[in-house]
N, C-alpha and C positions, 0 to 999 in steps of 0.2 A: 446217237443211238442207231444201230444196224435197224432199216426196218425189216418186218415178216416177209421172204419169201412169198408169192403169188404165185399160188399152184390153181391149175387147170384140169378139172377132170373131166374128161366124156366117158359117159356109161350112158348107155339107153335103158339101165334099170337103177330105176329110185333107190332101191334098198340100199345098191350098193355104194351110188351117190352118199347118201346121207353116212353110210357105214363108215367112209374113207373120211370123208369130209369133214365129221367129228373127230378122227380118231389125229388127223394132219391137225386138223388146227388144235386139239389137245397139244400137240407138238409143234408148237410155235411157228404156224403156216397161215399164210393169209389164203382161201380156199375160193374158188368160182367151180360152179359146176354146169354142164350142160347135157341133153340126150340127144344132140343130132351134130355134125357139122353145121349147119345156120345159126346157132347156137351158139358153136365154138368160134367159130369168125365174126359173128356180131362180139362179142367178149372183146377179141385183140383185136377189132379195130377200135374197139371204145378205152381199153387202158392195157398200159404193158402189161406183162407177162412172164414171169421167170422159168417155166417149165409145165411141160403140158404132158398128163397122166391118159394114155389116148385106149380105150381095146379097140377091138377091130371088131367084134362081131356087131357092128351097129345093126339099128334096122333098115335106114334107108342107105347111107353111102355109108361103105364098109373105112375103118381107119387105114388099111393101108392106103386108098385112095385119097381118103385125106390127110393122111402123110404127104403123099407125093403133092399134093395141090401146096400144102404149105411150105416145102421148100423149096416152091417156086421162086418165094417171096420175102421167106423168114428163116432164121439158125436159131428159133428160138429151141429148146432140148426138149426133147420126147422119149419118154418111156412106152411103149406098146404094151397091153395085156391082152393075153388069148385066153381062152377056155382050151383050146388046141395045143397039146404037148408037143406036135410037129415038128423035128428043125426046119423042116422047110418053111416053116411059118417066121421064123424067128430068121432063116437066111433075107427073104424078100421084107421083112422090116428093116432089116441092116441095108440091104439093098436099096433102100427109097429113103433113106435118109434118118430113121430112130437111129436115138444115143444107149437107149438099154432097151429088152425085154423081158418079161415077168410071163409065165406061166401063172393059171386061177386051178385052183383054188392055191392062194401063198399068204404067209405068214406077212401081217402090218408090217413087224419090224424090219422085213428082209426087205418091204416098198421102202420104207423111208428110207434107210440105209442107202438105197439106190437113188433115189430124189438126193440125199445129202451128197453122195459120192458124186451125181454129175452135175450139181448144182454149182459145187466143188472146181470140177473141170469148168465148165463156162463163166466161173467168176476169176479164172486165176489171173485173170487181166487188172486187177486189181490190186494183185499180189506186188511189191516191189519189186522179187529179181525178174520180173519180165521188160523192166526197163534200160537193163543191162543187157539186152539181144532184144531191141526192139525190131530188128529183120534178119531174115536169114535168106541168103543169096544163094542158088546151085542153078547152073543154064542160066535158063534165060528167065526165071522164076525169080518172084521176090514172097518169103512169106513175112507179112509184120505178124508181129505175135504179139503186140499190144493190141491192136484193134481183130485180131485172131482173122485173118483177112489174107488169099491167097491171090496174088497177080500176073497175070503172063507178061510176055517183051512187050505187050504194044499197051498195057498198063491195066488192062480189061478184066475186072475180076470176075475168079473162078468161083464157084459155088462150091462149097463143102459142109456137111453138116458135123457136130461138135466132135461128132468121135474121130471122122475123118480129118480135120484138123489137126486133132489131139494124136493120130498115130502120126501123122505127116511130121507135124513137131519133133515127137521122139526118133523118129528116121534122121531128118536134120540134124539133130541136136547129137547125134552116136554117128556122122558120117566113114562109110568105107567099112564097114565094121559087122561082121555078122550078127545078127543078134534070133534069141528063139524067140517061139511062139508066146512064150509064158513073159520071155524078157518085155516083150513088145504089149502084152498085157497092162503086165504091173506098172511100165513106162505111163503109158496115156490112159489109163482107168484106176493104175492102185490098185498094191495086193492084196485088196480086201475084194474086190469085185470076184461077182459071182458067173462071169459067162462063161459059154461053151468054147472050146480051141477054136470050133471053124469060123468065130464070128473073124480075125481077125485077116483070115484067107478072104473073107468077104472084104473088108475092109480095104487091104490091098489091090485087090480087083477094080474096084473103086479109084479109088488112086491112080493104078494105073491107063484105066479109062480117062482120065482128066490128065494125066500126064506126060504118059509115053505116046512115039508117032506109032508105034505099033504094038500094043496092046501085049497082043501075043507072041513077041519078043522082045521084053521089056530089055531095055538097058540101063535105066533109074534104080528104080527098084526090082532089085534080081532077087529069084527064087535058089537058095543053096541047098543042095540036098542034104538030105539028113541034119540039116543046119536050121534054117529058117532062111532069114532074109538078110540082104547087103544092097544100104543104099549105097550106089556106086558115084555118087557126084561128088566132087569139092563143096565145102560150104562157108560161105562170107559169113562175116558177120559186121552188122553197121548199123 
């Protein structure tokens, strides 16, 4: 028997703790909740984790802050919620490592859906066909896609959080090949996701910070006009 999912909420208000927290575990979730970062880090250091429900307006340290402190350490997946309709809010959560965002006030069904969808992504390690391309080789890069884990030449691994994987993969996995903004969507999140186009510019930026020797003229992953993107490498597979 599959056990429940272990979801993690921070909210610094009760109501809406209890609100979520009923409404997940009606939906076959195993639920923790907390209102600070102290809170959230005494949790995962005491039992895993499968995905963590984070907003940012905390009271004392704000989530994106604690975003960034945990993927110092951990890939475990984060959703962000704002009361802030902002892209710029939703760019710097992409930026520091969250796998989705939810704008407040939103519909249960449209959280879960989003908990399922990247629950979804950070389990497919489980799936069989990833044993079939358990690495993919370009440069001097090794990515395993069973243990969702990125390496440079001298074996030292790089940090990425799920989304960035998950685009990294579908780049790999389509090498040489132009692909759009929408293609590279539905690849690493599924046509059913609900984000904005720019997250994916974010997403790449990203990448190419961890990738390219010069950022600002990438030659990995290239920007094609009126196109989207062409990852430019060869890719092994072993």
């Amino acid at each position: 028997m599959t056990p429940m999912p272990h979801l993690l909420v921070v909210d610094d208000d009760q109501d809406i703790l209890t609100l979520l927290g009923t409404f997940l575990r009606k939906h076959q979730h195993r639920v923790s909740t907390a209102q600070d970062g102290a809170a959230m880090f005494a949790i995962l250091d005491t039992e895993p984790v499968d995905l963590i429900i984070l907003d940012i307006m905390l009271q004392h340290e704000d989530g994106f802050s604690l975003c960034q402190r945990l993927r110092a350490t951990s890939r475990v997946p984060v959703i962000m919620l704002s009361a802030m309709a902002d892209h710029t809010d939703r760019v710097v959560g992409l930026e520091i490592g969250a796998d989705d965002y939810l704008t407040k006030p939103f519909d249960q069904r449209e959280l879960l859906a989003r908990v399922k969808a990247v629950l979804r992504r950070s389990n497919a390690v489980d799936d069989p066909a990833p044993s079939l391309r358990p690495s993919l080789r370009f440069g001097s890069w090794v990515l395993d896609v069973t243990r969702r884990e990125l390496r440079a030449s001298d074996s030292s691994l790089v940090p990425l959080s799920g989304g960035e994987f998950d685009l990294l993969l579908s780049f790999a996995e389509h090498p040489q090949r132009v692909l759009t903004r929408d293609q590279l969507m539905d690849m690493a999140r599924g046509p059913d996701h609900a984000a904005f186009d720019r997250s994916i510019d974010v997403q790449v930026s990203r990448l190419r910070a961890k990738l390219e020797e010069d950022p600002r003229n990438p030659t990995l992953i290239r920007t094609v006009r009126n196109g989207g993107y062409l990852f430019a490498s060869a890719v092994k597979r072993s």
